[in-house]
C-alpha positions, 0 to 999 in steps of 0.5 A, a space after each residue: 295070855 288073853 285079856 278079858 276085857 279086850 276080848 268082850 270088846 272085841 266081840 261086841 264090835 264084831 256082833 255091832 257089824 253084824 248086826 249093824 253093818 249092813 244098814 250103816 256102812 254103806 250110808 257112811 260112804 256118803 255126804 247126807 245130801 249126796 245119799 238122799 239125793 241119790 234116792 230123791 233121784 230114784 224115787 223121781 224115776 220110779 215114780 214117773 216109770 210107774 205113773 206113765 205106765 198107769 197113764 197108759 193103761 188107763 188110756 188104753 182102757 178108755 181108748 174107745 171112749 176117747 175116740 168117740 168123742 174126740 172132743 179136744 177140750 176135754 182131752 185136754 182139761 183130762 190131762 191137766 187133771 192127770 199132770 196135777 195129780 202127778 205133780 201133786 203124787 210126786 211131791 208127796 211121794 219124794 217128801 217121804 223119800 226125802 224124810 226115809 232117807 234123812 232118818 235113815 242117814 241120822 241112824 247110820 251117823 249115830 251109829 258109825 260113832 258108837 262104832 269108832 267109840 268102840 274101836 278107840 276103847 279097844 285101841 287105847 287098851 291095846 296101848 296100854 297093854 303094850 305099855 305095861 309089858 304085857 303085849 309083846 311076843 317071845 321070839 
């Protein structure tokens, strides 16, 4: 005989992990600073991927005008100025990451508790089912 309560429980854990599951069991198989390090280290990666080739395009731009005046203290007063703008990228860039990471981290651990919430409700109505009797199978 099916129990009512069980299967509307039963349900509702599995639309959660449909749902849900995506977004928070693979955040879950990580400490916090462990997840977002990984990502601060991604973003690190990407963005200095991406500056380096938009430093290159821009180089090869204005190549001609970089070699005509092949004046070194303007060559090197462009690149402080391009080193300061991405230092300056990049710490913004990896405070968002940072900030993305954490929330998204906050999300899965609320999350991940209402989930074994559910299961221990639905394990304790299996006990109880067991001890009134009502759980076992004839042979």
């Amino acid at each position: 005989m099916l129990n009512e309560d069980r299967l509307k429980l039963m349900t509702s854990i599995g639309m959660f992990e449909k749902k849900e599951g995506k977004r928070i069991f693979p955040v879950y198989r990580y400490f916090r600073s462990d997840y977002i390090g990984k990502h601060l280290l991604r973003s690190f990666l990407g963005f200095s991927i991406c500056w380096v080739l938009g430093t290159a395009l821009v180089v090869l731009y204005k190549a001609e005008d970089i070699l005509a005046t092949l004046n070194f203290n303007e060559i090197a007063g462009y690149g402080k100025t391009y080193i300061g703008a991405y230092l300056a990228g990049l710490v913004v860039y990896l405070l968002i990451t940072y900030w993305v990471y954490w929330r998204r981290y906050e999300y899965a651990s609320r999350g991940m508790k209402v989930y074994v919430a559910k299961l221990k409700r639905l394990e304790k109505r299996y006990e109880m089912q067991g001890k009134n009797g009502q759980g076992g199978r004839k042979a």
